[in-house]
N, C-alpha and C positions, 0 to 999 in steps of 0.2 A: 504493500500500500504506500500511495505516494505520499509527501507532506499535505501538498494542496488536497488529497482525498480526506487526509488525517483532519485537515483544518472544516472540511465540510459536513465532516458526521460532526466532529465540536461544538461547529455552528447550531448544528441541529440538535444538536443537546441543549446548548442555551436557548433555542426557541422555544422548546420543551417545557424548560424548569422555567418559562416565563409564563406560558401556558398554564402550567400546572399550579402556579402562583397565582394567576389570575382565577381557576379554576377554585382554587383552595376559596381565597377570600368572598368567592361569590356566593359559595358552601357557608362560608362561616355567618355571612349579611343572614344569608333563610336558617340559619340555628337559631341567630340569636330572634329573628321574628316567631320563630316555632316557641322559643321559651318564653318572651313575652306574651301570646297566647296562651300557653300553659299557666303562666303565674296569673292572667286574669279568671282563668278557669280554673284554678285551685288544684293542677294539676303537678305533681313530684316531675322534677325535671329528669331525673333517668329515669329510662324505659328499656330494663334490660329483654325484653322481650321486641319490641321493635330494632334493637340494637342485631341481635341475633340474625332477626328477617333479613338486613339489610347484607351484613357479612357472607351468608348462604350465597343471596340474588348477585353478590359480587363474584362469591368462589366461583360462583355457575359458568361465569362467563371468561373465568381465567385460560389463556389460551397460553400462559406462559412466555418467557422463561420463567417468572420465580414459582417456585411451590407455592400451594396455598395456605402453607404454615405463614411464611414469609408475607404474604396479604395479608392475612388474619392480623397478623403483628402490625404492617404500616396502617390498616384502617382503625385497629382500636385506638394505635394514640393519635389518630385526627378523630374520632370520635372523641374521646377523652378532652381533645383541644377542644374538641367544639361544646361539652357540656363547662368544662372551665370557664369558658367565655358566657355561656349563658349564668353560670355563678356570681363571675365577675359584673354581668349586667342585671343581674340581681338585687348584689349589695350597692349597687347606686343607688337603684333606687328606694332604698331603707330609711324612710322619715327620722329616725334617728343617728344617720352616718352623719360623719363628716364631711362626705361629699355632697350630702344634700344641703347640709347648711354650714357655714365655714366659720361662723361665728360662736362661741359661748354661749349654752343653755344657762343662764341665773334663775334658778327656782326662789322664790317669794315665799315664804315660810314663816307669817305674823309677822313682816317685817325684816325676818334676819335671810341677805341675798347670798347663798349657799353656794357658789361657783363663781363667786365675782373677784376671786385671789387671793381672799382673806381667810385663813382656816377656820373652820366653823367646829363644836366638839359638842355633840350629841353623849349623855349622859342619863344613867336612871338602873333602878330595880329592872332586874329579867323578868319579876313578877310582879303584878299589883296584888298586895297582899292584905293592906288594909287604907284607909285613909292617913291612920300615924305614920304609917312607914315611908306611905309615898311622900304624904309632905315634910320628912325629915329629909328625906332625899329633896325632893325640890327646895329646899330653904339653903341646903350647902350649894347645890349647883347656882341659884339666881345669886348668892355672897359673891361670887367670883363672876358677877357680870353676863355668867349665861344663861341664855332662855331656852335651849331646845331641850327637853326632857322627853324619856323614852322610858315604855313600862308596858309587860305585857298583857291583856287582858284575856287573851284567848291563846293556851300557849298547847300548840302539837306537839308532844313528846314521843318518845320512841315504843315507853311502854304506857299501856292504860292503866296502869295502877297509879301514875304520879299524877302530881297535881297537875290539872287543865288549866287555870285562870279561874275567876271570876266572871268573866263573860261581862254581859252588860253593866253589870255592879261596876266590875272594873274600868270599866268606859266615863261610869260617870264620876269614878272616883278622880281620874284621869281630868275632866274637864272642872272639875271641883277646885284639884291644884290648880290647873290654867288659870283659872281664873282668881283664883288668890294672890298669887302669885306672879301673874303676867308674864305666862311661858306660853310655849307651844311645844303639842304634845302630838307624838311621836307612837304609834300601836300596832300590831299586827293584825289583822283580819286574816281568816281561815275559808271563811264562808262565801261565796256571790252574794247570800240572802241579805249579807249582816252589813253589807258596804253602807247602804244607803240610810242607815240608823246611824256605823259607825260617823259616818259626816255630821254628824250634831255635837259628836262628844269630842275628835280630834282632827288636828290640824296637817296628819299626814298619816296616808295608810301605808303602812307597814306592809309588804309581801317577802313572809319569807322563804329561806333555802328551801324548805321541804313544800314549797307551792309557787315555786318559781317557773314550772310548767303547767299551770294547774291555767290553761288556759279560760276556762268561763271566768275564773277570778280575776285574770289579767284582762280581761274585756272588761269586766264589771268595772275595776276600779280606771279603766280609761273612758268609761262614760259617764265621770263625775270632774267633778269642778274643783279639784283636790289633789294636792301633792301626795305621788307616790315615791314609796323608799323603796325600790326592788334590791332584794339580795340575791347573788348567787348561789344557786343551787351546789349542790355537796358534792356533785361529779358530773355538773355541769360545766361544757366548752365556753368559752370566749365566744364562738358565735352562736350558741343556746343562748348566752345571757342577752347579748346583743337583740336576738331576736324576740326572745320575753319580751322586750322592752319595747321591740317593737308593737307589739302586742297592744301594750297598751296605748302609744302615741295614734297607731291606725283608726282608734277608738275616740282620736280628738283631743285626750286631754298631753301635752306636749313638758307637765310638771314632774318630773321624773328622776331620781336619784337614784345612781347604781351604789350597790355598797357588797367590795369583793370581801367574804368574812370567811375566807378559807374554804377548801377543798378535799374531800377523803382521800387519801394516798395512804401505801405500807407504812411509811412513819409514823410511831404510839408514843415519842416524847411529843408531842401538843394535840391537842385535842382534832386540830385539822392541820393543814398544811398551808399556809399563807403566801395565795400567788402575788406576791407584791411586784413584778414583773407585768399584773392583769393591769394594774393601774395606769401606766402610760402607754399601755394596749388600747386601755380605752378612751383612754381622753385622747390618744391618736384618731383612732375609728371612728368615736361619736364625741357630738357636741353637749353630754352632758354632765353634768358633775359626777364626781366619783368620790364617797366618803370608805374607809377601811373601819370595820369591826374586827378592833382588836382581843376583846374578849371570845369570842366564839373560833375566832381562828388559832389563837393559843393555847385556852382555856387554863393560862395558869397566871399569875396575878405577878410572877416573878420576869414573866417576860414581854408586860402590857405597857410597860415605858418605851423600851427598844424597841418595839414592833411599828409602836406609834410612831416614834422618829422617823422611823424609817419608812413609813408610810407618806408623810408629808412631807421627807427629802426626796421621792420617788414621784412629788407634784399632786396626790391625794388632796382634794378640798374639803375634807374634815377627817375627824374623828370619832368611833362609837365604840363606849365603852361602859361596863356595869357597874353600880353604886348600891350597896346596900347597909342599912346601919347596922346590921349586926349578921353577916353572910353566915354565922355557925347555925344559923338557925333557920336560913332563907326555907322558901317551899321547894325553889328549883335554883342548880348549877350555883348552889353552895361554895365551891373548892374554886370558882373563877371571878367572884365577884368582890372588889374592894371593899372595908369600911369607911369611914369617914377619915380616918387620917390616912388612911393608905393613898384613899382620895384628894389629899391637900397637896401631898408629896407627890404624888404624881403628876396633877395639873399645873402645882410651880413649875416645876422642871420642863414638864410637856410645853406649856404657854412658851418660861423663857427661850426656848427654844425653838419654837414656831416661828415668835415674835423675833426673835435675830436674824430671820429666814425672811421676812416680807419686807 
C-alpha cells in the first residue's frame, strides 16, 4: 500500500469519527428529551429492560469485524453516557440546587436570619418533659443572648418501651416557653396529620433522621407556611438528603434547613459517624443553610466542643446541641446530653471561637 492510499483510508477514518461524533450528540439531544419526558411522567430514568431490546436489535444487525461481546461493551457505556447526562439534567433542575439559584437561602426564624454568615446555635432538652425543665432550659439559653430553642415532643425511638414524648402537651409546653421567654421553638413532627396543629405551637418543624424519607411528611410540611429543619437520614446519600428537601421546596414552601447529624457506619466509638465533609457538599450543591447536630452524631458530651469547631470551621451556619438540667435522670439519650454548667463551658469556648471566625 502506497502513502497517498495510506493517507486516504486516514482521511476516511477522520470523516468517520466526525460522523460518529455528530451521530453520538444527536443521540445524546433525544436522551436527554426522553428523560425530560420521563421526569414529567414520574417515570425512573433506567429502563433496564428497554436497554436490553435495544443491544439485541443492534447484535442482530452486526455484520462484523468486532464480536458482539465487543458491541455489547461500546453500547453500554454510551448508554450509561446517555442516562448520566439525563442525571446531570436532572439535578439542574432541582429547586433547591445551586444551579437553580446562585444566591443564599436566609431562613427567617422569629427574626433570627439562619444563613446570613452569622453562626446561629440551636439548643434544648431531647425531651419535653415537663414545663420546669423546659423553662430551666430556656432561661440558661435566652442568658446568653439566644432564642432558638429545641425540645422534642413527639420523639420515634428504636424501641416501644421508651419514652415517646408528650405529644401535644409537649407542643404547648413548647409554645408556653416561647412565649415567656421570647424564643423560637424548634420540634419534630412524626405524623402528616399532626403538621397543621403543630403550626400553632412552633416556629419550625422539625423532620427527623428516621423520616427523612417518609415522603407524605415531607409534602405535608412543604405545604405550610413554616420553616423546616430537615435532618439526614442514618444511611442516607448526599443526594437522598438533597432530594428530601427537594420534596419539600416542590411543595412551595422554599424555608428549609439541612442539618447533617451523622451517619450509621462500623465505627461504635460515637454514636454515629459525623460526615463533616456533607457540609461544604452542601452549601456547594444547594443554596441552603446547613446547621451540624453535634449531639446525635457523637452522642458523647466529651467530644461536643470539637465537633462543633469543627463544624463551623468547615463553613456550617449553626449549631444543635442538647441541654438538660439534670441529664442522670433525662427520659431519653441521658449519656449525650449537657447540664447546665457543662452548658456555660461549652458555649464560652464555642461562641469565643465562632466569634474570632466572622
Amino acid at each position: 500500500m502506497s502513502k497517498v492510499e495510506l493517507d486516504q483510508l486516514r482521511g476516511r477514518v477522520d470523516e468517520l469519527n466526525l460522523e460518529l461524533l455528530k451521530l453520538i450528540n444527536e443521540r445524546a439531544q433525544l436522551v436527554q428529551e426522553i428523560g425530560r419526558a420521563k421526569e414529567t411522567q414520574g417515570v425512573y430514568r433506567y429502563d433496564p429492560v428497554r436497554e436490553r431490546s435495544m443491544l439485541d436489535l443492534i447484535k442482530e444487525h452486526n455484520d462484523g469485524p468486532f464480536e458482539n461481546s465487543t458491541i455489547d461493551h461500546i453500547f453500554k457505556e454510551i448508554f450509561k453516557a446517555g442516562l448520566d447526562l439525563q442525571k446531570d439534567d436532572h439535578s439542574k433542575a432541582l429547586l433547591v440546587s445551586r444551579k437553580k439559584k446562585a444566591e443564599d437561602t436566609i431562613v427567617n426564624v422569629k427574626g433570627e436570619l439562619i444563613g446570613n454568615g452569622i453562626p446561629h446555635f440551636v439548643f434544648g432538652p431531647c425531651a419535653v418533659e415537663s414545663y420546669e425543665q423546659t423553662a430551666t432550659v430556656a432561661k440558661a439559653v435566652k442568658e446568653k443572648g439566644l432564642r432558638l430553642l429545641r425540645g422534642g415532643a413527639y420523639k420515634p425511638r428504636t424501641s416501644p418501651y421508651d419514652f415517646q414524648g408528650l405529644g401535644l402537651e409537649g407542643l404547648k409546653i413548647l409554645k408556653r416557653v416561647a412565649d415567656e421567654f421570647d424564643m423560637a421553638v424548634i420540634s419534630e413532627i412524626v405524623n402528616p396529620a399532626d403538621i397543621e396543629t403543630a403550626c400553632q405551637y412552633i416556629d419550625v418543624i422539625q423532620i427527623g433522621a428516621r423520616n427523612m424519607q417518609n415522603f407524605e411528611l415531607l409534602k405535608a410540611a412543604g405545604a405550610v407556611n413554616k420553616p423546616v429543619l430537615l435532618k439526614r437520614g442514618i444511611a442516607a446519600t448526599i443526594e437522598e438528603f438533597i432530594n428530601a428537601a427537594e420534596y419539600i421546596m416542590a411543595q412551595g414552601n422554599g424555608q428549609i434547613i439541612l442539618c447533617e447529624r451523622g451517619i450509621r457506619t462500623y465505627e461504635r466509638a460515637t454514636r454515629n459517624t459525623l460526615d463533616i465533609s456533607a457540609v461544604p457538599i452542601l452549601k456547594k450543591e444547594t443554596h441552603l443553610p446547613v446547621l451540624v447536630d453535634v449531639t446525635h452524631s457523637t452522642g458523647r458530651r466529651d467530644l461536643l466542643l470539637p465537633a462543633a469547631k469543627a463544624a463551623l470551621a468547615i463553613g456550617a451556619d449553626g449549631v444543635m446541641a442538647e441541654v438538660h438540667p439534670d441529664p442522670a435522670v433525662a427520659l431519653s439519650d441521658a449519656a449525650q446530653q449537657m447540664n447546665l454548667d457543662q452548658f456555660d463551658e461549652f458555649y464560652n469556648e464555642l461562641k469565643a471561637f465562632a466569634y474570632a471566625r466572622v
